[in-house]
BAFI-3210 file (N, C-alpha, C; in Angstrom, 3 decimals, decimal comma, padded with zeros to 6 digits):
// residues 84
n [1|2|3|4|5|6|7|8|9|10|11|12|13|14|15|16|17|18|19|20|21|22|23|24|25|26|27|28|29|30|31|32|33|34|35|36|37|38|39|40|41|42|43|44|45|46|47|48|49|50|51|52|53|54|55|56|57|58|59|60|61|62|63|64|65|66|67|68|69|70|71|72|73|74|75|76|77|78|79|80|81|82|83|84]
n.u [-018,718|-015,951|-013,445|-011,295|-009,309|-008,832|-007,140|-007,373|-007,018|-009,137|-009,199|-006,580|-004,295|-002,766|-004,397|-006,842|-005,993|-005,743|-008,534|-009,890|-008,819|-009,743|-012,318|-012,585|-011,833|-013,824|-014,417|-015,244|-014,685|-013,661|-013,463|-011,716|-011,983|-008,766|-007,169|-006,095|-003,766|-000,683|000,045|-001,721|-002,871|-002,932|-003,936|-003,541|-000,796|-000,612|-001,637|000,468|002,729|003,782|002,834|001,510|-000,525|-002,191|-003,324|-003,331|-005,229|-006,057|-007,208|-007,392|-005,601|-003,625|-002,467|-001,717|-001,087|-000,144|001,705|002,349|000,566|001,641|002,355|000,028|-001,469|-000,201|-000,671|-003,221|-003,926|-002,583|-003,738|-006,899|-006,987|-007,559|-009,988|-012,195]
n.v [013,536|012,486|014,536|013,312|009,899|006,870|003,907|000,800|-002,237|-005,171|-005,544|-004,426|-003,041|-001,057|000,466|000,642|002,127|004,988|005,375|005,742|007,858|009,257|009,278|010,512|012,808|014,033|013,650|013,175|010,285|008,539|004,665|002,337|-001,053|-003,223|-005,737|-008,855|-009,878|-008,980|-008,822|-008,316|-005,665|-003,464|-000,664|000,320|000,437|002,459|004,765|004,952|004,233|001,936|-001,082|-001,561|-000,446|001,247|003,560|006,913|009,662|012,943|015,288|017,723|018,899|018,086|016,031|012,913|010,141|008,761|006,718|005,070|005,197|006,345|009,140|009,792|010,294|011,977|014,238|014,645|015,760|018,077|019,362|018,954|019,238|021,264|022,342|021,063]
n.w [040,805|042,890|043,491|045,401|044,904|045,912|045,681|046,871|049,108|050,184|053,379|054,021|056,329|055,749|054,263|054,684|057,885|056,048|055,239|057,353|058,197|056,138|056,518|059,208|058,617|057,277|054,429|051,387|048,671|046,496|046,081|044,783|044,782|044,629|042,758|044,636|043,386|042,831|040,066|038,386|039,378|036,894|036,276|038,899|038,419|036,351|037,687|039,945|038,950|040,460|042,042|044,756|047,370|049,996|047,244|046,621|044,771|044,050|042,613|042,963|043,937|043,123|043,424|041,669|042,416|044,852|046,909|050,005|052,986|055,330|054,129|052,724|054,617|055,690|054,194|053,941|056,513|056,447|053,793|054,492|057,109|058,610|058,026|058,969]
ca.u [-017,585|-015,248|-011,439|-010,571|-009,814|-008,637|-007,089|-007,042|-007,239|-010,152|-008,409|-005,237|-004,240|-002,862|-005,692|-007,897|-005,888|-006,293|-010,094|-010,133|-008,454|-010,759|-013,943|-011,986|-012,071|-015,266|-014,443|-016,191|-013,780|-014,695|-013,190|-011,136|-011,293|-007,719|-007,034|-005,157|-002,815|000,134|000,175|-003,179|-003,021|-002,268|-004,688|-002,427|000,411|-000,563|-001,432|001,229|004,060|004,159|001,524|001,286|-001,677|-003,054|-002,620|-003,966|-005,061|-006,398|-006,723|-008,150|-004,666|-002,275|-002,061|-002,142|-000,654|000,364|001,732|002,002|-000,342|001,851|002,317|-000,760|-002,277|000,270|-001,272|-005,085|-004,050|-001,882|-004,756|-007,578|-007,409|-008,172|-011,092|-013,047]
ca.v [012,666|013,001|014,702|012,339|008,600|005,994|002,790|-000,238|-003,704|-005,742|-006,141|-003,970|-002,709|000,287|000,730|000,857|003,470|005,954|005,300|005,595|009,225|009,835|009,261|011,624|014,547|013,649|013,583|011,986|009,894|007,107|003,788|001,296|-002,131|-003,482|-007,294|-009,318|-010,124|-007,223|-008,594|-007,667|-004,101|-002,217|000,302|001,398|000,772|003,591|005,769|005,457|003,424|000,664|-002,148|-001,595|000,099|002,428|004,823|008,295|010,747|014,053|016,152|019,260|019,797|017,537|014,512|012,300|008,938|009,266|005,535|004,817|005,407|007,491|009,788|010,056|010,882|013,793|014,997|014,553|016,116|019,163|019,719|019,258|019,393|022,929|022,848|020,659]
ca.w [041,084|043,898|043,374|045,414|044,292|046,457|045,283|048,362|049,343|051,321|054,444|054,165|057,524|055,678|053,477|056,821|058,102|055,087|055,157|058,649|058,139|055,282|057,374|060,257|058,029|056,546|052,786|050,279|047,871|045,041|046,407|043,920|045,026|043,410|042,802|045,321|042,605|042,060|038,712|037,742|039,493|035,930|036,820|040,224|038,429|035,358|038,430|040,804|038,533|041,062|042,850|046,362|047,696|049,199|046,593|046,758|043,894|044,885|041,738|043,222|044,936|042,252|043,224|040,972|042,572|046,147|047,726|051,400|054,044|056,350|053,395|052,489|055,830|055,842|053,106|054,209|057,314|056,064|053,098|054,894|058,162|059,465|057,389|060,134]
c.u [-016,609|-013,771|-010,987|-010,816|-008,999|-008,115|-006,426|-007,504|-007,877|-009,022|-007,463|-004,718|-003,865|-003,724|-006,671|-007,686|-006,192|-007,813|-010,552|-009,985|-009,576|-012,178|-013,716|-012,676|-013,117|-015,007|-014,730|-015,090|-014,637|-013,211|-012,533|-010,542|-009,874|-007,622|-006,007|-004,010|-001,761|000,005|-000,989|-003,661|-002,617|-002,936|-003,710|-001,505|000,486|-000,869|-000,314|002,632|004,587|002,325|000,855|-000,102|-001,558|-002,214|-003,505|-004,195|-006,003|-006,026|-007,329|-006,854|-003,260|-001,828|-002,708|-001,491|000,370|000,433|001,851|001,368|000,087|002,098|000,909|-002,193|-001,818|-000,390|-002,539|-004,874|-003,471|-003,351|-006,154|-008,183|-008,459|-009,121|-012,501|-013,137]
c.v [013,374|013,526|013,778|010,359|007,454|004,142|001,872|-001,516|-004,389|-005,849|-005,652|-002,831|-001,447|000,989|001,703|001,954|004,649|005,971|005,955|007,370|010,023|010,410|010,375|012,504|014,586|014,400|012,512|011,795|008,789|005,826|002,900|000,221|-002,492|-004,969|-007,854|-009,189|-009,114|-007,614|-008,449|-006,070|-002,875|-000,906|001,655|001,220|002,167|004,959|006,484|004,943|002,620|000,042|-001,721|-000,638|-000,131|003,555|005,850|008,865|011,906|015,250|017,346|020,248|019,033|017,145|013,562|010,467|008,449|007,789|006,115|005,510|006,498|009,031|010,663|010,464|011,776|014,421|015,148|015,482|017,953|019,762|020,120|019,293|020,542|023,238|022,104|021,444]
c.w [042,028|043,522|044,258|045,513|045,479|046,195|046,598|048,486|050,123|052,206|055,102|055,304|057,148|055,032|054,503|057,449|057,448|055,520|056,957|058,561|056,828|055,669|058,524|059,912|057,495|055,034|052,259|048,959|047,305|045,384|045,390|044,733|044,139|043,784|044,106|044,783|042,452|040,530|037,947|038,335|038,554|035,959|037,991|039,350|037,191|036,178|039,259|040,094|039,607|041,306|043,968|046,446|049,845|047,947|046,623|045,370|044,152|043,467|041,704|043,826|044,094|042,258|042,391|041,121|043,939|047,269|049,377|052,210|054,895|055,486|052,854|053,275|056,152|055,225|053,417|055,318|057,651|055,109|053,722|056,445|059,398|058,705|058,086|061,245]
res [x|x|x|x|x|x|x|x|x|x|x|x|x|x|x|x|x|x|x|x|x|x|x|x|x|x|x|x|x|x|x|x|x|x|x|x|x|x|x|x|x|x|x|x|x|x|x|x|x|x|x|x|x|x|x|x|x|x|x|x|x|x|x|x|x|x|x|x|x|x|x|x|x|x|x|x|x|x|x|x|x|x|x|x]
***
């Protein structure tokens, strides 16, 4: 199983980006479709304590619930960048 987890939305332009940065650095992560609905995302919300998506968790480095996209491409890019 992968440290890192990925929670995102068919379609979601910021979703897309993450993934997009994921595939960059070539890391292998475990994907969580999440519902359209926010009110059926209790899953993201026991990770990150809100809805929105993407959310990040990365528990090789201690994340454990890491919202927005531009955030979370700092982090992919600070972590693992210089390792490509």
């Amino acid at each position: 199983m992968s440290s890192i987890e990925l929670y995102e939305l068919e379609g979601c332009p910021f979703c897309a980006k993450v993934t997009q940065k994921l595939e960059e650095l070539g890391l292998d992560y475990e994907s969580h479709t999440v519902p359209r609905s926010h009110a059926e995302r209790e899953e993201v919300k026991e990770v990150s304590g809100q809805t929105g998506v993407p959310v990040l968790v990365d528990r090789d480095h201690g994340v454990e619930g890491l919202p927005e996209s531009s955030d979370i491409i700092a982090h992919l890019e600070e972590t693992y960048g210089d390792e490509t």
